[in-house]
ROKOL-843441 format. One record per residue: residue in one letter; x, y, z of N, C-alpha, C in turn; residue number from 1. Coordinates in steps of 0.05 Angstrom, whole numbers, always signed. Each point is the difference from the previous one (the first is absolute). Layout:
{code:a, n_X:X, n_Y:Y, n_Z:Z, ca_X:X, ca_Y:Y, ca_Z:Z, c_X:X, c_Y:Y, c_Z:Z, pos:NUM} $
...
***
This chain:
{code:x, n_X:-280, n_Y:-210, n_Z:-10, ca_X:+3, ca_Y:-5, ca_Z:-28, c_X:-11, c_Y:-28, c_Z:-7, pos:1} $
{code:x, n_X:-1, n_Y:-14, n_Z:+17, ca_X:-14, ca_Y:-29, ca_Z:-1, c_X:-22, c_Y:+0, c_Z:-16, pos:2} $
{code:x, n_X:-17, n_Y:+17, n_Z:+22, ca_X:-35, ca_Y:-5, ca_Z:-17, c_X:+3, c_Y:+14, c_Z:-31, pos:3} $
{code:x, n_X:+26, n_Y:+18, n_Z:+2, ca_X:-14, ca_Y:+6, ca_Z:-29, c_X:+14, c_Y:-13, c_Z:-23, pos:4} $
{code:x, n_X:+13, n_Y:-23, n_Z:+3, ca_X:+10, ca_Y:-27, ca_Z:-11, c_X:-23, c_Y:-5, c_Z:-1, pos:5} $
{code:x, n_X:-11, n_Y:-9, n_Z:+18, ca_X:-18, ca_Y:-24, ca_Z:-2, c_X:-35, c_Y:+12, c_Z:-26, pos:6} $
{code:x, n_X:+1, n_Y:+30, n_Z:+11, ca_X:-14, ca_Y:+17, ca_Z:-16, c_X:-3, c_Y:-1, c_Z:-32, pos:7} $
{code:x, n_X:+27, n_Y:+0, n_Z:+4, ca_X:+10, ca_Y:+8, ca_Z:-33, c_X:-13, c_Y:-28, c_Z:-16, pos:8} $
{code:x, n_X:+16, n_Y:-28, n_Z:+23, ca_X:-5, ca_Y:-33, ca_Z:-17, c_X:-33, c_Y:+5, c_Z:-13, pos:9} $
{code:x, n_X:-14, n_Y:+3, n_Z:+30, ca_X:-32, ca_Y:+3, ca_Z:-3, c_X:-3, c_Y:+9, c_Z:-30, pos:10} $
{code:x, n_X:+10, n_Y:+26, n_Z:+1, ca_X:-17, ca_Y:+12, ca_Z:-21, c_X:+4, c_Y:-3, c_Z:-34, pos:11} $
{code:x, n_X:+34, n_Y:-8, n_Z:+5, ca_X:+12, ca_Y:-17, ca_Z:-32, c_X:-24, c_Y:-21, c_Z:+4, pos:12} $
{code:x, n_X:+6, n_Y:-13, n_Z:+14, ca_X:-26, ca_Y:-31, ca_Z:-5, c_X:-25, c_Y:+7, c_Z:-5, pos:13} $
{code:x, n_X:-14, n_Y:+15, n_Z:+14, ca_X:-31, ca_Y:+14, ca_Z:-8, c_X:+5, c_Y:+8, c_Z:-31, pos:14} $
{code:x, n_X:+27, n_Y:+13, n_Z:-14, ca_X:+1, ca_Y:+17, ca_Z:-26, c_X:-7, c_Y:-30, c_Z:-25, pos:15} $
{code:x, n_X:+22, n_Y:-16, n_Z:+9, ca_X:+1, ca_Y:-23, ca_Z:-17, c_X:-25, c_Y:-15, c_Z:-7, pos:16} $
{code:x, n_X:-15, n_Y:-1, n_Z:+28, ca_X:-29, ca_Y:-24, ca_Z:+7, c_X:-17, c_Y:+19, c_Z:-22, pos:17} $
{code:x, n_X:+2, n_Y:+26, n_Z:+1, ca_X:-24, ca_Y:+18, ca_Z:-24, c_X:+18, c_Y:+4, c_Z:-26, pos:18} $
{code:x, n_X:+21, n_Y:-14, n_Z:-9, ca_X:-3, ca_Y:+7, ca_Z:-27, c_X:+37, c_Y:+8, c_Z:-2, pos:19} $
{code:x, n_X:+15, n_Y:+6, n_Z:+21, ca_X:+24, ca_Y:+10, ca_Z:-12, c_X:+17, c_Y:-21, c_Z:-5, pos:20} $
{code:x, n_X:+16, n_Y:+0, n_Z:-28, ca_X:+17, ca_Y:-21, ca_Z:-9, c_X:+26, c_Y:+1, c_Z:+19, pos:21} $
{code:x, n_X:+11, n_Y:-25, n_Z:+6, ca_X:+12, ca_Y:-7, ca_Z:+14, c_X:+27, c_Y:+10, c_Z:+8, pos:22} $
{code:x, n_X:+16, n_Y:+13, n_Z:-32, ca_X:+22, ca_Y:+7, ca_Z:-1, c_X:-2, c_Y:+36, c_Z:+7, pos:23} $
{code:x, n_X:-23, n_Y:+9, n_Z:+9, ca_X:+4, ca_Y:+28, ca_Z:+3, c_X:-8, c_Y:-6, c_Z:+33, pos:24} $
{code:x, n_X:+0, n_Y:-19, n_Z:+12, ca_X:-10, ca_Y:+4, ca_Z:+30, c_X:+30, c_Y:+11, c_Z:+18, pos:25} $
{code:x, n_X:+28, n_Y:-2, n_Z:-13, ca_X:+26, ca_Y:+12, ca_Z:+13, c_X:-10, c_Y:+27, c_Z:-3, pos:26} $
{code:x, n_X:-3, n_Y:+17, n_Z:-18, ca_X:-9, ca_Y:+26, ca_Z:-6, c_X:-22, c_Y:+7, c_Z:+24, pos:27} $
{code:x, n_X:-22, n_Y:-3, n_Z:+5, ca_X:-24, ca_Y:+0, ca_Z:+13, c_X:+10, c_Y:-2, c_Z:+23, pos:28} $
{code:x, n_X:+19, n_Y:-20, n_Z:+11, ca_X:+7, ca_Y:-4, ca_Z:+28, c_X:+23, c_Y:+24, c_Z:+8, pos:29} $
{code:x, n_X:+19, n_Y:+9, n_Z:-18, ca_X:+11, ca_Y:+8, ca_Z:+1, c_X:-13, c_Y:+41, c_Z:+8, pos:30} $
{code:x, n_X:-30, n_Y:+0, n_Z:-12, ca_X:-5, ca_Y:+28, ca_Z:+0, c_X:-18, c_Y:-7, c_Z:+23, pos:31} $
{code:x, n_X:-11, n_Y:-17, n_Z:+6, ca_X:-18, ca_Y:+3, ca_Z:+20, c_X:+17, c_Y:-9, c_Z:+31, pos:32} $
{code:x, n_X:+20, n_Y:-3, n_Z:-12, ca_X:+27, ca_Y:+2, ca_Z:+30, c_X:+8, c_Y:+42, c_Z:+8, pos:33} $
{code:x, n_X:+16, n_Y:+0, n_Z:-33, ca_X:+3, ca_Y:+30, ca_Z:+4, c_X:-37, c_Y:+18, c_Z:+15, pos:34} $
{code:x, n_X:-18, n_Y:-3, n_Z:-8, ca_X:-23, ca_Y:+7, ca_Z:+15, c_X:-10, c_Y:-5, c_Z:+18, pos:35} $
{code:x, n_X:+5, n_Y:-24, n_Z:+21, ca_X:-2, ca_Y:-16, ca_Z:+28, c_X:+18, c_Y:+21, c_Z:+11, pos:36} $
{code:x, n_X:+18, n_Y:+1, n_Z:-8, ca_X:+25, ca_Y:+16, ca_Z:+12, c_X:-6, c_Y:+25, c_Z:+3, pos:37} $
{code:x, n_X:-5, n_Y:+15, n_Z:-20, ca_X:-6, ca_Y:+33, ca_Z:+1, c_X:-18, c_Y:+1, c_Z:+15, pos:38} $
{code:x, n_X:-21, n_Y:-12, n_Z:+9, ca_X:-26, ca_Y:+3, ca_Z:+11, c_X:+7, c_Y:-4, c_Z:+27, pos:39} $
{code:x, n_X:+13, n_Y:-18, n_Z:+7, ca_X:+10, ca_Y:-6, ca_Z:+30, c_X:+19, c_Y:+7, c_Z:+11, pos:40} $
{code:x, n_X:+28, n_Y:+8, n_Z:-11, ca_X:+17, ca_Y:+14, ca_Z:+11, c_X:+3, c_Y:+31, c_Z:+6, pos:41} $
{code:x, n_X:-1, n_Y:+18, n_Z:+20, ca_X:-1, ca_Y:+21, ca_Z:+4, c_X:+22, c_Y:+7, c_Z:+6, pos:42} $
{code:x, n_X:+14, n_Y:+27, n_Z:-13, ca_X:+30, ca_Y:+11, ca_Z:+3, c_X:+18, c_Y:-6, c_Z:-11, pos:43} $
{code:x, n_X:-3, n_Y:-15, n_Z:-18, ca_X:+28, ca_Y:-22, ca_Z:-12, c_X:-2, c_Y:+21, c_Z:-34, pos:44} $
{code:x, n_X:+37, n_Y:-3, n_Z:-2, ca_X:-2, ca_Y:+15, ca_Z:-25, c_X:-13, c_Y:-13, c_Z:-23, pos:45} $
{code:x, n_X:+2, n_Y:+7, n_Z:-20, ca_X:-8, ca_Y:-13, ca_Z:-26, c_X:+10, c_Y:-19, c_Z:-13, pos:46} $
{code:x, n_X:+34, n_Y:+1, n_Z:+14, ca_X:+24, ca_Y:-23, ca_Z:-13, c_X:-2, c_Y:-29, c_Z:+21, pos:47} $
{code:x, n_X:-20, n_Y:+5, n_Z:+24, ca_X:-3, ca_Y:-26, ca_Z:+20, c_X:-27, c_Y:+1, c_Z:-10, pos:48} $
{code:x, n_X:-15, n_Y:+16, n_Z:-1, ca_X:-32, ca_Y:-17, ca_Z:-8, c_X:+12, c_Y:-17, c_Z:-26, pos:49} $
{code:x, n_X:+9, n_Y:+14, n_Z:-23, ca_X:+6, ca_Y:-16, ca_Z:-33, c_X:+19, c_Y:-27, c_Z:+18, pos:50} $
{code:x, n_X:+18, n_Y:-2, n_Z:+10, ca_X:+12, ca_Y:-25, ca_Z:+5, c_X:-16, c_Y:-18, c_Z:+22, pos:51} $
{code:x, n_X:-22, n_Y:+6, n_Z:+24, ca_X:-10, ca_Y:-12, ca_Z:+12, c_X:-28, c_Y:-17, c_Z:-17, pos:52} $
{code:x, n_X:-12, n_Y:+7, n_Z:-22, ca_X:-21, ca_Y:+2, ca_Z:-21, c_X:+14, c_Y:-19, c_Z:-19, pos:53} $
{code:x, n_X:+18, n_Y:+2, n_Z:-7, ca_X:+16, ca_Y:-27, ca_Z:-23, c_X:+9, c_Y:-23, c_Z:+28, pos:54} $
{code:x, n_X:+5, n_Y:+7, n_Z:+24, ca_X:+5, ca_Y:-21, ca_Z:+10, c_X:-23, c_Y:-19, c_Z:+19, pos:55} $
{code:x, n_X:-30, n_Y:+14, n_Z:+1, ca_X:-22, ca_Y:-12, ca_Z:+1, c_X:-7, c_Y:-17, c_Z:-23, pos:56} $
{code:x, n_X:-8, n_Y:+10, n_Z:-24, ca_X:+7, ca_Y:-7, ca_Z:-27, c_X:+10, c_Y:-20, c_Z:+0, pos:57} $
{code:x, n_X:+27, n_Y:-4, n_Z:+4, ca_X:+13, ca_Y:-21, ca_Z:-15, c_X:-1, c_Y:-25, c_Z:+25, pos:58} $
{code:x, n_X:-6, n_Y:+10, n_Z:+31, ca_X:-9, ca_Y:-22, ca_Z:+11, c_X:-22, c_Y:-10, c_Z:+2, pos:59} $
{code:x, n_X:-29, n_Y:+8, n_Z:-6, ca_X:-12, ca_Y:-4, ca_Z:-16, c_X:-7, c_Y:-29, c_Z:-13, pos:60} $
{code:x, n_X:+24, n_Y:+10, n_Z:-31, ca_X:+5, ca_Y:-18, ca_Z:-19, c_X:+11, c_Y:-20, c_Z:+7, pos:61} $
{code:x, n_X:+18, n_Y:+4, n_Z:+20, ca_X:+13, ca_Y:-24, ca_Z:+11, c_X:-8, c_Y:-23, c_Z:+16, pos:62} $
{code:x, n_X:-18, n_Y:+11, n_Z:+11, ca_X:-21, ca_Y:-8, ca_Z:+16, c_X:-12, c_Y:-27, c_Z:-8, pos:63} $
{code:x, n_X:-11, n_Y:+14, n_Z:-21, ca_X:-21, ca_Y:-17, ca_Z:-18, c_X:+15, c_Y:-19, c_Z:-19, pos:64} $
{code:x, n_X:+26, n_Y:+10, n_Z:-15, ca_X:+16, ca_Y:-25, ca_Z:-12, c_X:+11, c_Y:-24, c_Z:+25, pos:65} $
{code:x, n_X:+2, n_Y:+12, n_Z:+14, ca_X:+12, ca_Y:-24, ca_Z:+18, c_X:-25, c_Y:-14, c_Z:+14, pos:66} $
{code:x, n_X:-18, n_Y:+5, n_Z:+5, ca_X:-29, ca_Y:-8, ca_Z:+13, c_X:-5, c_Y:-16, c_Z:-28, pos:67} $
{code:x, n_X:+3, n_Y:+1, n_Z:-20, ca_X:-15, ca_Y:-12, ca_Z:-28, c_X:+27, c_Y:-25, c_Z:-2, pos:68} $
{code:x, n_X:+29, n_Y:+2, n_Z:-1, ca_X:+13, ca_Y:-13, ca_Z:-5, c_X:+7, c_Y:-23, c_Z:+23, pos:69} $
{code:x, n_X:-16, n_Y:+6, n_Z:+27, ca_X:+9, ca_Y:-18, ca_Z:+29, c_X:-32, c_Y:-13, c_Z:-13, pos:70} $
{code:x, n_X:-26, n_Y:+5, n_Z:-11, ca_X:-30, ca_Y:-17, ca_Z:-2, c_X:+12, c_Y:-14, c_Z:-22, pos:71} $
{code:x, n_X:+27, n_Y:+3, n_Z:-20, ca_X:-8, ca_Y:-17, ca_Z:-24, c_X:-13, c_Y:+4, c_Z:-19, pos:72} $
{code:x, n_X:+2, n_Y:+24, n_Z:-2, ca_X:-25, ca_Y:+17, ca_Z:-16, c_X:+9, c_Y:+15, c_Z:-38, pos:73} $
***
């Protein structure tokens, strides 16, 4: 589940650098977690992909607020 944290950051950051406003990058991180997830997990019901996908997602987001808030940013 790591890499696809780190997946998800990547690709919110690539969305923002071309154009996406700042306050929809929780949204973006949040679907491109739920889709890191579906794509890589095999066998898992629908109620652990939906909760493994918000919790890429939101670490993710977390990620990056605390990486932005430890630079001073």
């Amino acid at each position: 589940m790591e890499i696809a944290i780190a997946i998800t950051l990547g690709i919110t950051e690539v969305a923002k650098r071309i154009g996406l406003k700042e306050r929809y990058a929780p949204v973006v991180a949040l679907l491109v977690g739920l889709l890191s997830v579906y794509l890589t997990v095999e066998g898992a019901s629908i109620n652990e992909l939906i909760v493994d996908g918000i919790t890429v997602g939101l670490s993710a987001m977390g990620l990056w607020s605390g990486t932005k808030a430890l630079a001073g940013k």
